[in-house]
mmCIF file of the N, C-alpha and C atoms, coordinates in Angstrom:
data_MODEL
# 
_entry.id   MODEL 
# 
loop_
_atom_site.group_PDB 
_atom_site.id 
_atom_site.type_symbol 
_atom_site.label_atom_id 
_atom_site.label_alt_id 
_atom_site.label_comp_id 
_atom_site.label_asym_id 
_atom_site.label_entity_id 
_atom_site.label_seq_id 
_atom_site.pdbx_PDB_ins_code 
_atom_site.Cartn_x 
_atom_site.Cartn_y 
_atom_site.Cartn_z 
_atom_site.occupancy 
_atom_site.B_iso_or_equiv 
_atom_site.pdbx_formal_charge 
_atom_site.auth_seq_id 
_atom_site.auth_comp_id 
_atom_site.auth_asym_id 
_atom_site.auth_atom_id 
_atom_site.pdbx_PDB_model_num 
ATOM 1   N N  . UNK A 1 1  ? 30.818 11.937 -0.877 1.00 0.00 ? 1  UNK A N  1 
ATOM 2   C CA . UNK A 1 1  ? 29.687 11.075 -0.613 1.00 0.00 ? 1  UNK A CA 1 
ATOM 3   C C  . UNK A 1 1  ? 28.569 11.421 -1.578 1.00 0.00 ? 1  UNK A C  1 
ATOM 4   N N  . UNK A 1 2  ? 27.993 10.384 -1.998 1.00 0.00 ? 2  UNK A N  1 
ATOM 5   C CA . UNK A 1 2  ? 26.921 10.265 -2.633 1.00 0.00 ? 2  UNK A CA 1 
ATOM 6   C C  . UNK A 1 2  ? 25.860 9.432  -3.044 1.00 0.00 ? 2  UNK A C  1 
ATOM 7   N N  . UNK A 1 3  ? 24.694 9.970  -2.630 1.00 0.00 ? 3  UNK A N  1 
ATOM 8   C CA . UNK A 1 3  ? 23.167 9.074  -2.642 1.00 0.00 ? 3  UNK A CA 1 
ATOM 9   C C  . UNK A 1 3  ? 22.112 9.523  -3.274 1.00 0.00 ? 3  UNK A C  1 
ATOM 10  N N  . UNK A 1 4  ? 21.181 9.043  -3.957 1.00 0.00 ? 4  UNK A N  1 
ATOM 11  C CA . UNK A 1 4  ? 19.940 9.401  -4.261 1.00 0.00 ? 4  UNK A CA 1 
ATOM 12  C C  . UNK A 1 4  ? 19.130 8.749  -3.203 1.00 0.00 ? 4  UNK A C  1 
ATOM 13  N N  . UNK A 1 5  ? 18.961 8.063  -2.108 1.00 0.00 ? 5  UNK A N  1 
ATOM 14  C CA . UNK A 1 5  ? 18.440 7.888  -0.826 1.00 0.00 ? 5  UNK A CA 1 
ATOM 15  C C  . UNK A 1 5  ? 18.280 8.655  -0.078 1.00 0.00 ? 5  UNK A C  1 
ATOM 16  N N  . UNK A 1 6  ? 16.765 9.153  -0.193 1.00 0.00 ? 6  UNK A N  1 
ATOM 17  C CA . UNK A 1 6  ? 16.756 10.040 1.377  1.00 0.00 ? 6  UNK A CA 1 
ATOM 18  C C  . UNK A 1 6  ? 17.164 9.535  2.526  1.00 0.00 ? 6  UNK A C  1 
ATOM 19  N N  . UNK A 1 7  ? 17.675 11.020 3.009  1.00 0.00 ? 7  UNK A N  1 
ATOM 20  C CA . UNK A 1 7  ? 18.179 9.906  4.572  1.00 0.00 ? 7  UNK A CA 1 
ATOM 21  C C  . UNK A 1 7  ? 17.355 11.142 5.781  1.00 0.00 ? 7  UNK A C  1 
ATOM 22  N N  . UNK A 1 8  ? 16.915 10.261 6.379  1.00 0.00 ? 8  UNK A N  1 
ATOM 23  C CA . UNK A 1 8  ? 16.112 11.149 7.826  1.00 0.00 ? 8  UNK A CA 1 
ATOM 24  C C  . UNK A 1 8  ? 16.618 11.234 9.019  1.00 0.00 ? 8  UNK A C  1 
ATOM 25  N N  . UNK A 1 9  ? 17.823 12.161 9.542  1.00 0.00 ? 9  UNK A N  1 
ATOM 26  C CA . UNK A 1 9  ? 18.574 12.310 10.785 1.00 0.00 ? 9  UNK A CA 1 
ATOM 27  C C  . UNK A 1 9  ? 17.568 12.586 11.982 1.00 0.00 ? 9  UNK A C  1 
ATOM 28  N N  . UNK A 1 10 ? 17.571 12.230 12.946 1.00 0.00 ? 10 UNK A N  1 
ATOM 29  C CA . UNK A 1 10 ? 16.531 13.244 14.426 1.00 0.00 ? 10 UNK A CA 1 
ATOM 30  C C  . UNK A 1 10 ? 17.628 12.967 15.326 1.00 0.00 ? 10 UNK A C  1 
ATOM 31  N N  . UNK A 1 11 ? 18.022 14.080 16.010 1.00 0.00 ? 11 UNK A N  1 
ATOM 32  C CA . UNK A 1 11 ? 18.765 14.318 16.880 1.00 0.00 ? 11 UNK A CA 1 
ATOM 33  C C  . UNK A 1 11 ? 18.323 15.034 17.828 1.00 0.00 ? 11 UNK A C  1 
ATOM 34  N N  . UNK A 1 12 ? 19.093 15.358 19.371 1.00 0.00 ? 12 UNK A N  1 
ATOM 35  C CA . UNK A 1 12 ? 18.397 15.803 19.849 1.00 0.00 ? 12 UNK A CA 1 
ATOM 36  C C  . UNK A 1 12 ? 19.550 17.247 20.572 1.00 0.00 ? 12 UNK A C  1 
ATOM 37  N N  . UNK A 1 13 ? 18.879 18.527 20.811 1.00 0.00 ? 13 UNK A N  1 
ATOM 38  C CA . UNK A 1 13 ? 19.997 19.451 20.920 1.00 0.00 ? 13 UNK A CA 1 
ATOM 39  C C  . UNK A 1 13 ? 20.573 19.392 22.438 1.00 0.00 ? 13 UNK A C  1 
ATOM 40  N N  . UNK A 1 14 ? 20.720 18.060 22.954 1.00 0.00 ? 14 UNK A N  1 
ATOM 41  C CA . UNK A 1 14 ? 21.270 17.866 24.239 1.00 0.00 ? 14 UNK A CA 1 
ATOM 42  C C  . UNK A 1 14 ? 21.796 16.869 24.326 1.00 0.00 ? 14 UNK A C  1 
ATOM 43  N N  . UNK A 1 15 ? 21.672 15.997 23.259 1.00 0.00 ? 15 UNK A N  1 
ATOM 44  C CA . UNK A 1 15 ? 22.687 14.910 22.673 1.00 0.00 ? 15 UNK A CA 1 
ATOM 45  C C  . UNK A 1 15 ? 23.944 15.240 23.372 1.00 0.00 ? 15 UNK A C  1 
ATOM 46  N N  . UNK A 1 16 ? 24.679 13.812 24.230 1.00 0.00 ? 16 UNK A N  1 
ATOM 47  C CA . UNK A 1 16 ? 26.371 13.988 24.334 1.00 0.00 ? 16 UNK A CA 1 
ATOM 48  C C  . UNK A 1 16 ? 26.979 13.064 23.637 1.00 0.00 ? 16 UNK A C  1 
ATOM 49  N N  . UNK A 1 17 ? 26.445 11.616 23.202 1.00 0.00 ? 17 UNK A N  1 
ATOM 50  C CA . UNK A 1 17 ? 26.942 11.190 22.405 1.00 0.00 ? 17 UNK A CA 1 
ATOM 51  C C  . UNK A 1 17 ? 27.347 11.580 20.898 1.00 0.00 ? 17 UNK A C  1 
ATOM 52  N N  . UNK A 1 18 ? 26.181 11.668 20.188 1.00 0.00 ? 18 UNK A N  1 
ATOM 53  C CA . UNK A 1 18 ? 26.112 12.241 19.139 1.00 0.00 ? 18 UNK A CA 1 
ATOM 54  C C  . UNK A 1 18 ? 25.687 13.807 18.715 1.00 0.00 ? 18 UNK A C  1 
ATOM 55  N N  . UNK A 1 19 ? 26.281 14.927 19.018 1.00 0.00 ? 19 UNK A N  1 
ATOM 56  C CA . UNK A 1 19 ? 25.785 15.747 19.426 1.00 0.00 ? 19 UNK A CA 1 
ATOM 57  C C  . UNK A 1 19 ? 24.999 16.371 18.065 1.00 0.00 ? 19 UNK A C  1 
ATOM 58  N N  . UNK A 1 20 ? 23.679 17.168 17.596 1.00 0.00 ? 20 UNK A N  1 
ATOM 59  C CA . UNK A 1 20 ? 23.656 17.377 16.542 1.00 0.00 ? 20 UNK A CA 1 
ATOM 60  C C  . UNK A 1 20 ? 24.773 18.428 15.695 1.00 0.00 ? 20 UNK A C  1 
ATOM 61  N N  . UNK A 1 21 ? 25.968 19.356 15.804 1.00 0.00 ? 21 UNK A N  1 
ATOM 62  C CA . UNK A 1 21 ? 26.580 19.820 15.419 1.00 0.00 ? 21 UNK A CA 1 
ATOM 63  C C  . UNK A 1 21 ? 27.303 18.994 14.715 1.00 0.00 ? 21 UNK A C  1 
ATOM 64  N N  . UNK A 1 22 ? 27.719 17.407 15.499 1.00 0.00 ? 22 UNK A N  1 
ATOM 65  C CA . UNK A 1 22 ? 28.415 16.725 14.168 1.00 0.00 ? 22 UNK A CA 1 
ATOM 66  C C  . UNK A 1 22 ? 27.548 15.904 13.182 1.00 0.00 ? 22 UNK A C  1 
ATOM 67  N N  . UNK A 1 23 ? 26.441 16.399 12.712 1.00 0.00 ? 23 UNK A N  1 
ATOM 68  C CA . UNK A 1 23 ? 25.470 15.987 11.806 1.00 0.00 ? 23 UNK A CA 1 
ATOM 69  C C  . UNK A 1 23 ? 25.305 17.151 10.779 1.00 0.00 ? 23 UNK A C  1 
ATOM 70  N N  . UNK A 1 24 ? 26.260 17.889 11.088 1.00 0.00 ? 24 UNK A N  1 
ATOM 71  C CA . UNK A 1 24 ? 25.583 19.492 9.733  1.00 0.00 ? 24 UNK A CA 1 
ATOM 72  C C  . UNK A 1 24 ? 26.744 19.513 8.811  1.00 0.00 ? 24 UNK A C  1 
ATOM 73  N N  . UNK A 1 25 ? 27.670 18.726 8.621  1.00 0.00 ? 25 UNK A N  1 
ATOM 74  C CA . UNK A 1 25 ? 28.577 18.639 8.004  1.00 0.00 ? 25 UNK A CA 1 
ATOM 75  C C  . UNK A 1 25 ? 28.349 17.205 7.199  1.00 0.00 ? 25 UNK A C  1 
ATOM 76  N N  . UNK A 1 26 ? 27.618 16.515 7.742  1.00 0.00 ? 26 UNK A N  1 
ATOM 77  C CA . UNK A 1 26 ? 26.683 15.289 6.311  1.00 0.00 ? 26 UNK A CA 1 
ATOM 78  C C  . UNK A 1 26 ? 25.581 15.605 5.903  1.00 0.00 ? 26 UNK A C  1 
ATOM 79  N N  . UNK A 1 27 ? 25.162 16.826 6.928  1.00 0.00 ? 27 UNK A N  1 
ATOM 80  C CA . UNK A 1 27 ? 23.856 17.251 6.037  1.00 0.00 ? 27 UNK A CA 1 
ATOM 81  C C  . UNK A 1 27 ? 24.298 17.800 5.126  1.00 0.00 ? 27 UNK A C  1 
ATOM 82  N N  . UNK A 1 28 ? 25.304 18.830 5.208  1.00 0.00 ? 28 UNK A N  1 
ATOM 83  C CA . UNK A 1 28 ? 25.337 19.633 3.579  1.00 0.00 ? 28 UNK A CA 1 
ATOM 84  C C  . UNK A 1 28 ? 26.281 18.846 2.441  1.00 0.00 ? 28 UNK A C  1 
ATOM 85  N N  . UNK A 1 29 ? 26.808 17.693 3.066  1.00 0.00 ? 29 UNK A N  1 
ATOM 86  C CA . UNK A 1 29 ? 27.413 17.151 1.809  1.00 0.00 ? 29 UNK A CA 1 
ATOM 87  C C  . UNK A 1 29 ? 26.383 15.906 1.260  1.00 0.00 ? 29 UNK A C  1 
ATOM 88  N N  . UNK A 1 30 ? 25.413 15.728 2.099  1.00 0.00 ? 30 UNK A N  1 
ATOM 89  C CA . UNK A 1 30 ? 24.285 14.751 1.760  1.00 0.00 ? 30 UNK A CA 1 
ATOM 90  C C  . UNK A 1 30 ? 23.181 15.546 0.915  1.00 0.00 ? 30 UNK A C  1 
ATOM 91  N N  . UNK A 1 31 ? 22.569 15.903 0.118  1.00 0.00 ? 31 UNK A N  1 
ATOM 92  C CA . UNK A 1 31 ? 21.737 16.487 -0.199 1.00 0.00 ? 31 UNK A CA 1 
ATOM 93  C C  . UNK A 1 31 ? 20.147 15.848 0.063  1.00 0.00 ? 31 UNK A C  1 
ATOM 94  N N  . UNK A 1 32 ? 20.579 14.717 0.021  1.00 0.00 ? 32 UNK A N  1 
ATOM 95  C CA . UNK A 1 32 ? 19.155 13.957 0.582  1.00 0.00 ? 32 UNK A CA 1 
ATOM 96  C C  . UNK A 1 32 ? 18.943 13.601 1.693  1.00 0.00 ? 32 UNK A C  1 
ATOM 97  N N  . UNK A 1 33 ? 19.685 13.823 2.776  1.00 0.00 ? 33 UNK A N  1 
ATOM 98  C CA . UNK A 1 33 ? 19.881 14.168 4.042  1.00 0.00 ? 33 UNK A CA 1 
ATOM 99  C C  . UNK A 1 33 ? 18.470 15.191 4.631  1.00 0.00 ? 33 UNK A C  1 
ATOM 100 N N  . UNK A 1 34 ? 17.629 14.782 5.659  1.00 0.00 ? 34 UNK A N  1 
ATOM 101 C CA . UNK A 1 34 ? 16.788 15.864 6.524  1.00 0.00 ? 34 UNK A CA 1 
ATOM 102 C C  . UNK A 1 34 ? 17.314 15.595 7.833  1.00 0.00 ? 34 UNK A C  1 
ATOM 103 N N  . UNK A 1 35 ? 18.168 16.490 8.251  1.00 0.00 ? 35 UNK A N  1 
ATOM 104 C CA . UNK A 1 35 ? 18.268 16.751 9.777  1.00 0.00 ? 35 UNK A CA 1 
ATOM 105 C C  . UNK A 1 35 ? 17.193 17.564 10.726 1.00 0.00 ? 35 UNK A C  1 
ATOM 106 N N  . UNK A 1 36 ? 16.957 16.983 11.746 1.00 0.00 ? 36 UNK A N  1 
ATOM 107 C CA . UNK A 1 36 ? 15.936 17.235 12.437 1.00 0.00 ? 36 UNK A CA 1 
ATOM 108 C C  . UNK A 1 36 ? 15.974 16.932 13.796 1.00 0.00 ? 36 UNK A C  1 
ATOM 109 N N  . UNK A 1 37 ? 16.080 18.414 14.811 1.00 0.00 ? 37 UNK A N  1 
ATOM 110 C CA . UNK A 1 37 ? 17.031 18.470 16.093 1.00 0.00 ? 37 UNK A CA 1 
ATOM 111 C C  . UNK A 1 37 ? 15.828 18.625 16.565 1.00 0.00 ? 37 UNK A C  1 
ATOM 112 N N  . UNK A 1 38 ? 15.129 17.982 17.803 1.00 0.00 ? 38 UNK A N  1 
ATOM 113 C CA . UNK A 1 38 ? 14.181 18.085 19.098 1.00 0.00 ? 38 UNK A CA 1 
ATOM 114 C C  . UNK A 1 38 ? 14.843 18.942 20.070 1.00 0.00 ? 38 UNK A C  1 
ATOM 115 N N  . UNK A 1 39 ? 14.383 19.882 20.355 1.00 0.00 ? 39 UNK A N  1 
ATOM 116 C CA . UNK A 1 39 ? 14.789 20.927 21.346 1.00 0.00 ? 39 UNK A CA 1 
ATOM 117 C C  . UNK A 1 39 ? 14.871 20.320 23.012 1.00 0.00 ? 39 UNK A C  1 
ATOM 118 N N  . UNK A 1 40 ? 15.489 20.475 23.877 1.00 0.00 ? 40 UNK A N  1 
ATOM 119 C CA . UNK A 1 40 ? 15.298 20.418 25.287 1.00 0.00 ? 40 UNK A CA 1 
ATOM 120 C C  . UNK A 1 40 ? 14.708 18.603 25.467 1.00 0.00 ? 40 UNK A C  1 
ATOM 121 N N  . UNK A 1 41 ? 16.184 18.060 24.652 1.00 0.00 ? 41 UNK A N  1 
ATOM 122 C CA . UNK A 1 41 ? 15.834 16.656 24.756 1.00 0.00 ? 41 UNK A CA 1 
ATOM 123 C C  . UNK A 1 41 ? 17.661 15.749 24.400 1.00 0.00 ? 41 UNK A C  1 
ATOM 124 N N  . UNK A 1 42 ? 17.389 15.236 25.302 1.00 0.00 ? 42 UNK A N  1 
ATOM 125 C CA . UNK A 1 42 ? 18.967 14.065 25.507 1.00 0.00 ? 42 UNK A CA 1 
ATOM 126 C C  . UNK A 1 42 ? 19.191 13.331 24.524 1.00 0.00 ? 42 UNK A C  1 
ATOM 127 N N  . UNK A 1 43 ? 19.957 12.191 24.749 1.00 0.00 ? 43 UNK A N  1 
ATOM 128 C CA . UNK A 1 43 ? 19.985 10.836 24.042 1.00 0.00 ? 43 UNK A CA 1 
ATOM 129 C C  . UNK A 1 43 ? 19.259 10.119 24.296 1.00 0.00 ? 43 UNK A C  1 
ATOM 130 N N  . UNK A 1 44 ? 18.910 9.417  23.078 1.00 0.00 ? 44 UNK A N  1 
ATOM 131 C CA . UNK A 1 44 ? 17.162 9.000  22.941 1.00 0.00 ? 44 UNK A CA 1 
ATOM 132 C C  . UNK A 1 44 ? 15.886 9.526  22.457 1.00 0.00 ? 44 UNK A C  1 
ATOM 133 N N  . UNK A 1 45 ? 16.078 10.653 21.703 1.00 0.00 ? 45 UNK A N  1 
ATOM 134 C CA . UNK A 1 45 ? 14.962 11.462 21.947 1.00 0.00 ? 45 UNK A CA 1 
ATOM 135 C C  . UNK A 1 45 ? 13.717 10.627 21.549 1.00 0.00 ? 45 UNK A C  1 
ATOM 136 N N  . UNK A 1 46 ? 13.704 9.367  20.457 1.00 0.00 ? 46 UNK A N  1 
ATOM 137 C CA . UNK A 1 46 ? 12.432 8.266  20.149 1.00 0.00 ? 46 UNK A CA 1 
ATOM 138 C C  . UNK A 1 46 ? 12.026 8.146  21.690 1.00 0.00 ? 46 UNK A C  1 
ATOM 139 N N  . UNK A 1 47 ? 13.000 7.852  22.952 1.00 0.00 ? 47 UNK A N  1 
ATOM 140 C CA . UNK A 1 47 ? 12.006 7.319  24.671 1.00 0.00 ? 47 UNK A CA 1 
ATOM 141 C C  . UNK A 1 47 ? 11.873 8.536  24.621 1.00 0.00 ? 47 UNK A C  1 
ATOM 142 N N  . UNK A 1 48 ? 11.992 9.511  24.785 1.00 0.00 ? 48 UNK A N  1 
ATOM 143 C CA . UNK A 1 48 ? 11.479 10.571 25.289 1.00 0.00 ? 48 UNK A CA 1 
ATOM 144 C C  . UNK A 1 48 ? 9.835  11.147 24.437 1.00 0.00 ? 48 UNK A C  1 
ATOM 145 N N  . UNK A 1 49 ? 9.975  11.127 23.510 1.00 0.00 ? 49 UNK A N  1 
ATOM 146 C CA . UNK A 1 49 ? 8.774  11.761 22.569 1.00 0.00 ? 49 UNK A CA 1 
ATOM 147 C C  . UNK A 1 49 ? 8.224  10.989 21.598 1.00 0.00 ? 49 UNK A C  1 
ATOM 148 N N  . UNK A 1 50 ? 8.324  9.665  22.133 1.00 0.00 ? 50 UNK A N  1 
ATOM 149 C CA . UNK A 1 50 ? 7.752  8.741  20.993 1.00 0.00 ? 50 UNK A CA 1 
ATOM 150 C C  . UNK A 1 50 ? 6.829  8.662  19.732 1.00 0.00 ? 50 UNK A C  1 
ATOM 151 N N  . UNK A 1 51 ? 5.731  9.691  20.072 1.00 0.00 ? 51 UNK A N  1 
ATOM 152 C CA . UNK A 1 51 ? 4.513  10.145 18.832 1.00 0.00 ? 51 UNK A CA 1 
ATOM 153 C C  . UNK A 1 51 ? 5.225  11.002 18.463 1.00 0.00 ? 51 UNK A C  1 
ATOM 154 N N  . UNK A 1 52 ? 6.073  11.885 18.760 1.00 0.00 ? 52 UNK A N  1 
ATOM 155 C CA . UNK A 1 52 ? 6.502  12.859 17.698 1.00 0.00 ? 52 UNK A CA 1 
ATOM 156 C C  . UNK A 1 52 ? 7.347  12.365 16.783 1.00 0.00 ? 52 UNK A C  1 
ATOM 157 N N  . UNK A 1 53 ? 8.079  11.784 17.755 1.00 0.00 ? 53 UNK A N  1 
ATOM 158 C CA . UNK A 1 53 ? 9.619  11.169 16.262 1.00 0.00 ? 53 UNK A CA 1 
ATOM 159 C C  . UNK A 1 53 ? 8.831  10.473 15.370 1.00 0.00 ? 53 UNK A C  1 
ATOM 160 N N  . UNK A 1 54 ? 7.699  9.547  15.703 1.00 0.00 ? 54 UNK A N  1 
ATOM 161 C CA . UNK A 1 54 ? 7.112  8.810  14.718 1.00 0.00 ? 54 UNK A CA 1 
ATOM 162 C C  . UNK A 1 54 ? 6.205  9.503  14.000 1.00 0.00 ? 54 UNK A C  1 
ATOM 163 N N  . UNK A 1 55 ? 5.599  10.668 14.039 1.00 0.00 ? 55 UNK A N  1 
ATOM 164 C CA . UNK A 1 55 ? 5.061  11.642 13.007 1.00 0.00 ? 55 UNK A CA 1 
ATOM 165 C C  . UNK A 1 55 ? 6.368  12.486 12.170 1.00 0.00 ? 55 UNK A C  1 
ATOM 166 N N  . UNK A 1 56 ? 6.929  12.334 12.775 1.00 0.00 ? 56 UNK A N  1 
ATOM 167 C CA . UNK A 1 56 ? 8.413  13.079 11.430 1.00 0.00 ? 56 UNK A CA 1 
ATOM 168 C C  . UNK A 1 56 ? 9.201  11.889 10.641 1.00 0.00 ? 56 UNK A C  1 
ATOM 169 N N  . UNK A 1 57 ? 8.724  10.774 11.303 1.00 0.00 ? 57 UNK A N  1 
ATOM 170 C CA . UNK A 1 57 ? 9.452  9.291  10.538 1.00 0.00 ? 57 UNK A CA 1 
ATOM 171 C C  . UNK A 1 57 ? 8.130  9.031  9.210  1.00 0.00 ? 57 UNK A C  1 
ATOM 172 N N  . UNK A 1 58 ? 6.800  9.095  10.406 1.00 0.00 ? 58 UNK A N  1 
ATOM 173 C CA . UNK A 1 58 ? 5.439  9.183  8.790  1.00 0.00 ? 58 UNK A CA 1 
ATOM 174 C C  . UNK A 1 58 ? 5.592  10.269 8.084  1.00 0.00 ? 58 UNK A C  1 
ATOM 175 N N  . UNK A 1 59 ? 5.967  11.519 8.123  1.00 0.00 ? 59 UNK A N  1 
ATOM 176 C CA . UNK A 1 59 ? 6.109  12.633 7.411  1.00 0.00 ? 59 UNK A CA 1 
ATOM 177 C C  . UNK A 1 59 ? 6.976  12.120 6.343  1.00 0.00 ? 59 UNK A C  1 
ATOM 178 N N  . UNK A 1 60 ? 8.168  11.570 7.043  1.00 0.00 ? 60 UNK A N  1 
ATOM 179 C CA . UNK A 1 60 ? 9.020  11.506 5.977  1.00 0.00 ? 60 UNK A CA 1 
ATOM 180 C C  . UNK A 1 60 ? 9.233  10.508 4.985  1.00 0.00 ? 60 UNK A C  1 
ATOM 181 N N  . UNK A 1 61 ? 8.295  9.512  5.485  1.00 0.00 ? 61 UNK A N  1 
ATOM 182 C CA . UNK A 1 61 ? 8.236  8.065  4.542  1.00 0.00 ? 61 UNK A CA 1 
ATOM 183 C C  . UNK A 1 61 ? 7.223  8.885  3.793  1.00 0.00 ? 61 UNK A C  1 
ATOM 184 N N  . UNK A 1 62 ? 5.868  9.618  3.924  1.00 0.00 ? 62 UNK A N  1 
ATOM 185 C CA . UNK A 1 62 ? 5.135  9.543  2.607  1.00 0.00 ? 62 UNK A CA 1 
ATOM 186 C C  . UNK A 1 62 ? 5.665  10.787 1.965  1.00 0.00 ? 62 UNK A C  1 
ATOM 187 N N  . UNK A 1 63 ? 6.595  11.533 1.979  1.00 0.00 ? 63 UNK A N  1 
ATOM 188 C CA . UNK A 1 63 ? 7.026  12.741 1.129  1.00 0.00 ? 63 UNK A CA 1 
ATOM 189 C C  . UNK A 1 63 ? 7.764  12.310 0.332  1.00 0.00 ? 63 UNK A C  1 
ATOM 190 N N  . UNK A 1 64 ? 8.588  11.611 1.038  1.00 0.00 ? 64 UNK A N  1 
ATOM 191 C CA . UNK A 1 64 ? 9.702  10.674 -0.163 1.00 0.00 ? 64 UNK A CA 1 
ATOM 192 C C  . UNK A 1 64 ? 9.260  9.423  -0.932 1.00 0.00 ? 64 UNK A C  1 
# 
């Protein structure tokens, strides 16, 4: 795989669908990949913490 597109993962470390462990194996073959796990949070973590995910979504639109 390969991109010059950043890509911005948020997961959450209580995820059962998508759990973040199967996201660290496109992070390291993605290099433009930022994974980014919310602690003591399910599926969904955007309903759960809405201002935060969206300060790591603005973080990451103006860095890139």
């Amino acid at each position: 795989m390969k991109t010059n597109i950043p890509i911005l993962i948020i997961s959450a470390n209580h995820e059962v669908c998508f759990p973040p462990e199967n996201w660290f194996e496109l992070n390291q073959k993605l290099p433009t990949a930022t994974l980014i796990t919310i602690a003591q949070t399910g599926h969904g973590p955007h309903h759960q913490y809405p201002e935060m995910v969206t300060r790591y979504i603005d973080n990451f639109i103006e860095s890139n």
